[in-house]
C-alpha positions in Angstrom: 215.6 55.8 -208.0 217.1 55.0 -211.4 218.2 57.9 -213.8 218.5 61.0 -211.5 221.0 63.6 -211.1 220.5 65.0 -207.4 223.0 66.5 -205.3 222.4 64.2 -202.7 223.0 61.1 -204.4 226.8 61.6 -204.3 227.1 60.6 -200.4 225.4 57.1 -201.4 227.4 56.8 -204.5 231.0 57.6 -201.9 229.3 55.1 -199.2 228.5 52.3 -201.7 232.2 52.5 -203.0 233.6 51.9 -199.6 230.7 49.1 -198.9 232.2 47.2 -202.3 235.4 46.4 -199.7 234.3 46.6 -197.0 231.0 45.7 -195.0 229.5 49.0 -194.3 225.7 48.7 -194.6 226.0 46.3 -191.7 227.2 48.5 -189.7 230.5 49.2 -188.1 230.4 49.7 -185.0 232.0 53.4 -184.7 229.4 54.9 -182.6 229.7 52.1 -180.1 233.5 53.0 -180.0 233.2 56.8 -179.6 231.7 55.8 -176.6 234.2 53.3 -175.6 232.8 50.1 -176.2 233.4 47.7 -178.9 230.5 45.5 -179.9 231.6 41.9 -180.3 229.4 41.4 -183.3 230.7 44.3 -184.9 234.1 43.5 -184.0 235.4 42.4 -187.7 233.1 44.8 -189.3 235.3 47.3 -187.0 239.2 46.0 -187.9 238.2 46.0 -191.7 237.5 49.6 -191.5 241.0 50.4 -190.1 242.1 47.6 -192.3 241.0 49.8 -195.1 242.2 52.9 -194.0 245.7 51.4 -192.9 245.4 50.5 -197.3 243.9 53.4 -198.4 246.6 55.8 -196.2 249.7 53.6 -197.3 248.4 53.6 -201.0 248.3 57.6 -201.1 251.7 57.7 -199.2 253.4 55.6 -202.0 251.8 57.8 -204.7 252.7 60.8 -203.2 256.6 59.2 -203.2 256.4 58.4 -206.9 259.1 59.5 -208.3 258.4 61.5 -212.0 261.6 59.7 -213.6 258.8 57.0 -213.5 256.4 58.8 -216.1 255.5 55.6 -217.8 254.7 54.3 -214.4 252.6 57.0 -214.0 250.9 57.7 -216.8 250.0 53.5 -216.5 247.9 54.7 -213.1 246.7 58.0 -214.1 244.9 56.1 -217.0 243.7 53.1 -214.6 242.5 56.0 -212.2 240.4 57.8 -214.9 239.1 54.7 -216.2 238.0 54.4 -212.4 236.3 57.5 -212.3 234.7 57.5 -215.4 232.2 55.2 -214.3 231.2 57.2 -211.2 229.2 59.5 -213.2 227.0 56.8 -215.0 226.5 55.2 -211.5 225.5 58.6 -209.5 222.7 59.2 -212.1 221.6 55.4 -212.4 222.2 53.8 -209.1 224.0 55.2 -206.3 222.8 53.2 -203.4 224.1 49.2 -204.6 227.8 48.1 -203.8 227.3 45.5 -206.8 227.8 49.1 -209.8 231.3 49.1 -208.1 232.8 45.4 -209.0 233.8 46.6 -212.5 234.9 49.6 -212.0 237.1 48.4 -208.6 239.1 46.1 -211.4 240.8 48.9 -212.5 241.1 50.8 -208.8 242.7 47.3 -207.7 245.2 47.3 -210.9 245.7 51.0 -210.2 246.7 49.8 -206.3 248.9 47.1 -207.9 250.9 49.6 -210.0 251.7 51.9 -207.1 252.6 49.4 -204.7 254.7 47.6 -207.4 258.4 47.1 -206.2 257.6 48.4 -202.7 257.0 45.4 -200.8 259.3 44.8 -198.6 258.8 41.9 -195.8 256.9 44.2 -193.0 254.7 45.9 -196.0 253.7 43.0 -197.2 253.1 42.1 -193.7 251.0 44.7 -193.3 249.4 44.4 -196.6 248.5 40.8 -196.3 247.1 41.2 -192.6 244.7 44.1 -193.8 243.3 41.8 -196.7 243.4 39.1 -194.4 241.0 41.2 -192.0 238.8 42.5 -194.2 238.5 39.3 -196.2 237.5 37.8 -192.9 235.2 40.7 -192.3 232.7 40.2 -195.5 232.7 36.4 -195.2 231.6 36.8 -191.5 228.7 39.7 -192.3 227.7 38.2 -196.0 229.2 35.3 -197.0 228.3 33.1 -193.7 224.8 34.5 -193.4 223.6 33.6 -196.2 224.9 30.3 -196.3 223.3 29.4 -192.8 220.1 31.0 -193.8 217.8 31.5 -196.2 217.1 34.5 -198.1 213.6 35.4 -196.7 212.6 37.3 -200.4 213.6 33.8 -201.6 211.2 32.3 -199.2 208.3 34.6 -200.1 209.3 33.5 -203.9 209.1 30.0 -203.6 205.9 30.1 -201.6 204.2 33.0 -203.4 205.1 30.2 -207.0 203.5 27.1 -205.1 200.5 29.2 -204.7 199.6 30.6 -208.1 199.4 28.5 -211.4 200.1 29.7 -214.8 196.2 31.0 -215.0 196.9 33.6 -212.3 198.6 37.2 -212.7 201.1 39.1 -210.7 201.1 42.9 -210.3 204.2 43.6 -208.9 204.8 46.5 -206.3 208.3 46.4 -205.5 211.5 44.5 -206.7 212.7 42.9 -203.7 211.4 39.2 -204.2 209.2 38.9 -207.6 213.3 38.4 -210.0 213.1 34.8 -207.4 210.0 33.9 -208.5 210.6 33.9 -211.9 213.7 33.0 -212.8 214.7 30.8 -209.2 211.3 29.0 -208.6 209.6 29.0 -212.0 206.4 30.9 -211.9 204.6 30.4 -214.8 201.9 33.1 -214.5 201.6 36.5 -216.5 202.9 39.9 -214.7 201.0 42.6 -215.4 203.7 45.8 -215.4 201.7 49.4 -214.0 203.0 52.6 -216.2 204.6 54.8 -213.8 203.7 58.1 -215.4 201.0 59.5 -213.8 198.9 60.8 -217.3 198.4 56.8 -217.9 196.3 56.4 -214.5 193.2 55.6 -216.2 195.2 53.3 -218.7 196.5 51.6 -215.3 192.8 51.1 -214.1 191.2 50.0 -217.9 194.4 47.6 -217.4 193.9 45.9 -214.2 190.0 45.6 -215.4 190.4 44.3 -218.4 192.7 41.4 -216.6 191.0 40.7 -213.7 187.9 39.7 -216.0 189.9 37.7 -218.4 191.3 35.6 -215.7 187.8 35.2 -214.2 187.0 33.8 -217.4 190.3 31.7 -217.4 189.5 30.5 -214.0 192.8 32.3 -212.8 193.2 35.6 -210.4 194.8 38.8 -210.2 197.3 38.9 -207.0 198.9 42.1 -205.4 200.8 42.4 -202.4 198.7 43.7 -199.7 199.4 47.4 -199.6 199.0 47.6 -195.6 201.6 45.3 -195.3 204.5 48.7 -196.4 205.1 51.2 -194.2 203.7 54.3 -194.6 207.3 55.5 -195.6 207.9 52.6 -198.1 204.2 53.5 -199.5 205.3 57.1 -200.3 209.6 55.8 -201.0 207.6 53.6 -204.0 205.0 56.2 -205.1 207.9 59.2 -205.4 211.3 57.2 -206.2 210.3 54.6 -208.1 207.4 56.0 -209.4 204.2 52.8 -208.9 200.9 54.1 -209.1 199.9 53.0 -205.6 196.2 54.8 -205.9 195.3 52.8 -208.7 195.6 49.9 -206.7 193.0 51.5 -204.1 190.5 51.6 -206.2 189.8 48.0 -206.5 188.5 45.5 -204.0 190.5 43.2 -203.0 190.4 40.3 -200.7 192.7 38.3 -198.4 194.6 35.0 -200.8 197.5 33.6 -198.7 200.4 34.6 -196.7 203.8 34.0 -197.3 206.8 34.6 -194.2 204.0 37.5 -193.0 203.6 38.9 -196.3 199.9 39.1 -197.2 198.9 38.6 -200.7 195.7 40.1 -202.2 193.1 38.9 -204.8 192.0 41.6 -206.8 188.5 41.6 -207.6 186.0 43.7 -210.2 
């Protein structure tokens, strides 16, 4: 997933940039709309994206209008714009798929937006202005902000239950990034993490690796965990193998039996 230059990262990279304002990945409701119905839980999610375009439509208006006796104006956004842009490259080839690439870059999009608005408010702009912010403010607290106060993050749950069931004897092979950054550096685990090569020449390296550890925690009186490979789908099996590039068949090849369960995800012991 990391370091790629694909055509068809670009979309993810334009979608991610829109989700840094506004709350995209939940969904906004559009579909339910071209067929004439407005989904009340989508209902903010819905205003912010109009919210946005009213912004976005109003901001190219006034750029358009900028006069050129203002050059020093302009050359203030052009290089606020670029410095925008430059970053879009870097985050195509490293990460196009997180929202969170876009909060530096947005600084200088936002003092861009500031420049070009600049001496144009006039008391229905600004009421326009500050009843889009108002909306899409609204919009994120009520599909992130909220939600995660209320409720708690179930990869944080997995963490802190995955921690009170190992001691620092045991080691972790880690499959997947979603939960195991909680663990460490939220809940304390104190265990080694043994880290797979992704390359596929250093299979037999991989194996000799999980060996060599399984016996040396035998001896320690400690165990080898995994997460329980039937617990992905068969698409997040081959999204892991591919993308991110974790030796999944080198797992396969040992035995492993049932440990514990944590929110429905089964751990593994590994044994040789």
């Amino acid at each position: 997933i990391w370091g790629r230059w694909e055509l068809g990262r670009f979309f993810p990279a334009v979608t991610s940039a829109v989700a840094s304002f506004i709350p995209v990945w939940q969904g906004l409701g559009l579909r339910d709309l071209w067929h004439g119905y407005i989904s009340p839980d989508k209902f903010l999610s819905l205003l912010s994206f109009f919210a946005f375009l009213t912004l976005s439509g109003l901001t190219l208006i006034f750029l358009m209008r900028q006069s050129l006796k203002d050059a020093h104006q302009l050359r203030e956004i052009a290089w606020l714009l670029l410095g925008y842009m430059l970053f879009w490259p870097f985050i195509v080839w490293w990460d196009p798929y997180e929202p969170k690439w876009f909060v530096i870059p947005n600084l200088f999009l936002v003092a861009a937006i500031t420049k070009i608005w600049y001496n144009r408010l006039n008391f229905n702009r600004l009421w326009v202005f500050g009843t889009c912010i108002t909306i899409i403010g609204l919009a994120n607290f009520n599909s992130t902000i909220w939600p995660y106060h209320v409720s708690q993050n179930p990869y944080m749950q997995v963490a802190q239950c995955f921690t009170k069931q190992t001691t620092k004897s045991d080691t972790f092979i880690p499959t997947d990034w979603n939960w195991f950054d909680y663990a460490t550096y939220q809940f304390g685990y104190q265990g080694e993490v043994l880290k797979l090569k992704r390359d596929p020449k250093y299979q037999k390296q991989n194996f000799e690796s999980i060996m060599k550890e399984v016996v040396k925690k035998r001896q320690q009186g400690g165990n080898v965990y995994v997460t329980d490979l039937n617990s992905y789908s068969a698409d997040t099996l081959e999204y892991f193998s591919k993308q991110v590039g974790i030796p999944m068949e080198v797992l396969t090849q040992f035995q492993q039996k049932p440990a514990f369960t944590c929110n429905n995800w089964q751990f593994m012991k590994i044994v040789y």
